[in-house]
C-alpha positions in Angstrom: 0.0 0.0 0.0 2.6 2.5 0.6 4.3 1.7 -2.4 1.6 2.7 -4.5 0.9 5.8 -2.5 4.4 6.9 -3.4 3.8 6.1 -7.3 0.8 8.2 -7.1 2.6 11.4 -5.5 5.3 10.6 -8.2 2.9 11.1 -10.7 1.4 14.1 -8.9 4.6 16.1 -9.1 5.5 14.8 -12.7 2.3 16.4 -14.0 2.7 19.7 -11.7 6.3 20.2 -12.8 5.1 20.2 -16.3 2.2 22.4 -16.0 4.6 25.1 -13.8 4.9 28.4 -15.9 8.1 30.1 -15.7 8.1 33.2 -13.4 8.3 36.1 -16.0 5.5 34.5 -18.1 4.0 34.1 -14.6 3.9 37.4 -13.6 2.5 38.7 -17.0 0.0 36.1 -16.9 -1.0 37.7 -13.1 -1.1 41.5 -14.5 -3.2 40.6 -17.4 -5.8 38.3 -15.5 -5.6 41.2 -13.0 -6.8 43.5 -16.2 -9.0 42.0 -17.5 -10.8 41.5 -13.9 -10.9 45.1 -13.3 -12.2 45.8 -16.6 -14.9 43.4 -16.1 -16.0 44.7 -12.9 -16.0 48.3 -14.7 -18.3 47.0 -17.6 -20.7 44.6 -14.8 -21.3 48.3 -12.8 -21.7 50.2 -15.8 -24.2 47.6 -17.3 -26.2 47.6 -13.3 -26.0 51.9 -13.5 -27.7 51.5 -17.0 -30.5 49.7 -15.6 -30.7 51.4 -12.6 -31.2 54.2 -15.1 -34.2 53.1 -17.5 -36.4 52.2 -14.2 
């Protein structure tokens, strides 16, 4: 049993080593995601103020 609990963690961090992005893409990634968020929110609370509006 503890064998194949080791195999499985193996695996586990073969697949998350893979998937890791490297730190400068990473932080671009972060600021972008964090852009688009805010400009999201900014277009949600325009869209509520529009229909707060019409009523």
């Amino acid at each position: 049993m503890r064998t194949l609990v080791m195999k499985q963690r193996d695996l586990f961090e073969e697949s998350v080593q893979e998937t890791l992005v490297p730190g400068e893409i990473q932080t671009e990634l972060v600021t972008q995601l964090a852009l688009l968020m805010y400009g999201l929110i900014d277009a949600i609370e325009g869209e509520v103020h529009d229909e707060q509006d019409q009523h």
